[in-house]
N, C-alpha and C positions, 0 to 999 in steps of 0.2 A: 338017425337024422342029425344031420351038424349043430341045427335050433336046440335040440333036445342039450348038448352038450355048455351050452352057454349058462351064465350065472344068470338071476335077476337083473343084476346090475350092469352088463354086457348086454346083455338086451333091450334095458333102457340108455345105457349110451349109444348103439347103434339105433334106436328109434328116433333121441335128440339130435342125430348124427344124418340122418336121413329127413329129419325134417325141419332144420336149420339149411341146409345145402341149398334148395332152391332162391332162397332168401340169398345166401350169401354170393351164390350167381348172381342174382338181378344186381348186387349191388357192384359186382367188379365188372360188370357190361356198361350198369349204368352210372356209375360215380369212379372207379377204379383207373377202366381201360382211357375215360377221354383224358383224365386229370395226368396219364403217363403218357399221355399223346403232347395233349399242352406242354407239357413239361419238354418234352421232345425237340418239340417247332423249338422252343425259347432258345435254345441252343443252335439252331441251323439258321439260312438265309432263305425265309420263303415269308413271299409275298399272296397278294389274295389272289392273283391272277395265277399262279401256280400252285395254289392249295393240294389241288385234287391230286399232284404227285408227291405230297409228304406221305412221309412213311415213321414210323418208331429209328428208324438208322439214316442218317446220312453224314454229312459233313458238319460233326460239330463245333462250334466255336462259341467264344468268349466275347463274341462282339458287339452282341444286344446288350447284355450284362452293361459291359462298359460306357458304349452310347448311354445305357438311360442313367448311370449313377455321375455320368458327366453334363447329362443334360442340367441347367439351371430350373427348372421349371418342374421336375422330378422332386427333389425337397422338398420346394414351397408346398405339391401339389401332397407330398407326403406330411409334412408339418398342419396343413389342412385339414387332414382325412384324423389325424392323431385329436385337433383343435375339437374338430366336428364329432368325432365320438365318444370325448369324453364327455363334452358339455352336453350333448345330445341325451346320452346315457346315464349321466347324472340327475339332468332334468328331470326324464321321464318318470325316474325312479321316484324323485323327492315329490312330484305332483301328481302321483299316482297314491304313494305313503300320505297324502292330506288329503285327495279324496278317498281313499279308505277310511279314513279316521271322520272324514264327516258323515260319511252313510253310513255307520259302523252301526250304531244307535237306533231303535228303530222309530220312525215318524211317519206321519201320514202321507200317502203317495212315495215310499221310499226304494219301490219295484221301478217306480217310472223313472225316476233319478237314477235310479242303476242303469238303467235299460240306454239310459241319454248318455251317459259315462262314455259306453262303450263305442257311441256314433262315431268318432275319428278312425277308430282302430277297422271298423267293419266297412265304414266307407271307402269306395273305389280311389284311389291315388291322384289318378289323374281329375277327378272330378274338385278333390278336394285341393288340391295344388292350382286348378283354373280358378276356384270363388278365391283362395287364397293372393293367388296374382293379381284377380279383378279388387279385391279389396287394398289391398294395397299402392296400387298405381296410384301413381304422385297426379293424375289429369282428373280423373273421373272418381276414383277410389272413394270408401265410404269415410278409409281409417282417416285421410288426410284431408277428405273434408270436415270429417268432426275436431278431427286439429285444428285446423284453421281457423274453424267458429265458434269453439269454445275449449281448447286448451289453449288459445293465444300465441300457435306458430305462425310466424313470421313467414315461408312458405311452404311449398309442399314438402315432403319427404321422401326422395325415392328410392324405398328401403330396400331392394330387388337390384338394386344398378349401380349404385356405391360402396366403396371399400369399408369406408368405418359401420355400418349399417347393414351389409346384404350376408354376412355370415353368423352375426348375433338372428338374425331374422330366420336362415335356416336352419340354428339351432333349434330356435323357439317353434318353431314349424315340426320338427321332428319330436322334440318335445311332448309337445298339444299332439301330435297325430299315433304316440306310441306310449303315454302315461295309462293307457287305461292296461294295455299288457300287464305293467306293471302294477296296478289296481287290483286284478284280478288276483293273480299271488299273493300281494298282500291282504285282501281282503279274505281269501281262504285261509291264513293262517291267522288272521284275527280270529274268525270265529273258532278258533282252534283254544285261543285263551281261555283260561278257567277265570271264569267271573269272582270269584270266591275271595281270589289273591286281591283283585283289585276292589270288592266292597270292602276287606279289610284294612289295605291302605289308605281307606278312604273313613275309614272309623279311626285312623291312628291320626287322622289330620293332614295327609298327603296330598298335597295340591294335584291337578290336575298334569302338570308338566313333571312336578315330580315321578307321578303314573306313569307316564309315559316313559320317561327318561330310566328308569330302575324294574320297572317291570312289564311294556313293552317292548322298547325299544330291542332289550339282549334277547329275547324270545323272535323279533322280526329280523335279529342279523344276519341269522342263514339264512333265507331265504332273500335278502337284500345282495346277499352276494352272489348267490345264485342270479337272480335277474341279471345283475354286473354284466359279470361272467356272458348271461345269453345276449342282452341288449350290445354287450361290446363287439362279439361277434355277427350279430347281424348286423349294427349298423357301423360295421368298418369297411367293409363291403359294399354298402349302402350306394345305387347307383341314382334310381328312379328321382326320387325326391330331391333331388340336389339337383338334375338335369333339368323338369321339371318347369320348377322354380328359377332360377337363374343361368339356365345351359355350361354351367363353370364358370360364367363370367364375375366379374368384379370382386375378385379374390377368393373364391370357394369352389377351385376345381381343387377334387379330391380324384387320388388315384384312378378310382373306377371309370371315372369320369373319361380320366388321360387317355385310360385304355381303350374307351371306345372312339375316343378323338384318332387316333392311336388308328383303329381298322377303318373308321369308316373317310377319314381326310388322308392320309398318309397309304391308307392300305397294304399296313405293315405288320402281318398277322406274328411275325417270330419279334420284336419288337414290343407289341402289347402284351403274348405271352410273357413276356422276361420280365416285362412292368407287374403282370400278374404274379408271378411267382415267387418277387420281390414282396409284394402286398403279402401274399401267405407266410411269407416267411417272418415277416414284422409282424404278424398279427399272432403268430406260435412263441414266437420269442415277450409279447405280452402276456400271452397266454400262459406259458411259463413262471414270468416273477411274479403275475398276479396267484398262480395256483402253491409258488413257494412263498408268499407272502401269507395266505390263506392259511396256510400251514403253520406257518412261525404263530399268527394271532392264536389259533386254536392251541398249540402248544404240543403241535404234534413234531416227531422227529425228523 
């Protein structure tokens, strides 16, 4: 028999060979084949009214490319989306690392407080984006009435519909809605620290931020960078929440944004492709100096 003639180790590569394959179909059907479709359109002239005859070949061209790097509205919309993910991503991280560090400790009722943490992250988008908008409005809103009556604004605030105001606010909104992500990471690798180090530092005189500063903080930096790393890439793509909240207006249309403006007003499907493919490619080339930057700190070659 041919079975009979194979080594151990021939028969277990053809076992992981046979049972990886199906897995790596689903994913060139379902992640592979549309992402070299898209790529496709970006190159050709088709609109949504003639979708249904692209194909992977036709007449390619350079002239979505150049439309959208000559559009003026393309930067801003890309300087945006750059705006929006670092602060976003930054946030999240830093106020997810402070409520770590206050449930860290154990106190009474400290399950319920965890359990509350995570209500941004588990609640529905659009649920949380409506009480978000309802409180906000400069007419009715809760925020701008309690300004009003006792922090001593002068009038309302309409932090959703002004330039200097509505992109700080979708930071802080993505913030609040994705810190507990980052919570969760860090709070598994807390409990990961040996208590030992730090009752010691604390017999040597070691204040509290010293603690923190020399013997948490270099134990939470890989995994700080890890979040980066995820939180950059999901929300540089980031559509929902920004639509949401502001529909792009008053300074905070981010690419994704564009793109859908892009199909559904324009109905310009080789146009938003190229807008898309722009986006991936700016987000590989962060990806990039962030992962050789990574590199250089750990002091690798």
């Amino acid at each position: 028999m041919p079975n009979r003639r194979l080594t151990l180790r021939q028969r277990d590569a053809r076992a992981g060979v046979s049972l990886v394959t199906p897995t790596v179909l689903i994913v060139c059907l379902v992640l592979l084949v549309p992402m070299l479709w898209a790529i496709s359109i970006a190159f050709q002239d088709i609109k949504l009214i003639n979708i249904r005859y692209a194909g992977f070949f036709g007449q390619y061209t350079l002239d979505n490319f150049v439309e959208v790097f000559q559009s003026s509205g393309f930067w801003s919309a890309l300087w945006n989306t750059v705006l929006y993910t670092f602060g976003a991503t930054t946030g999240s991280i830093l106020v997810g690392l402070i409520a770590a560090l206050a449930v860290r400790r154990p106190f009474k009722g400290r399950a319920i407080v965890r359990g509350l943490i995570l209500l941004p992250y588990v609640a529905p988008v659009v649920a949380v984006a409506f009480v978000w908008t309802t409180m906000l409005n400069p007419q009715f809103g809760v925020v701008n009435n309690w300004g009003t009556r006792f922090l001593g604004w002068s009038e309302a605030i309409p932090f959703l519909s002004q330039h200097s105001t509505a992109m700080l606010t979708v930071i802080v909104f993505e913030t609040w809605r994705y810190y507990p992500f980052a919570f969760l990471f860090l709070m598994a690798r807390l409990q990961a620290v040996s208590k030992d180090t730090e009752e010691a530092a604390h017999v040597d005189g070691a204040t509290p931020l010293q603690q923190f500063r020399h013997i948490l903080l270099p134990q939470l930096l890989p995994t700080m960078v890890v979040l980066f790393t995820l939180r950059f890439v999901f929300t540089f793509s980031k559509f929902d929440d920004v639509y949401l909240l502001t529909g792009g207006g008053s300074g905070t249309e981010v690419v994704s944004v564009r793109v859908f403006e892009l199909l559904t007003s324009r109905k310009d499907v080789s146009a938003a492709c190229a807008q898309a493919v722009i986006l991936a490619l700016v987000l590989v080339v962060f990806l990039v100096i962030q992962r050789r930057a990574t590199r250089r700190w750990n002091g690798d070659s």
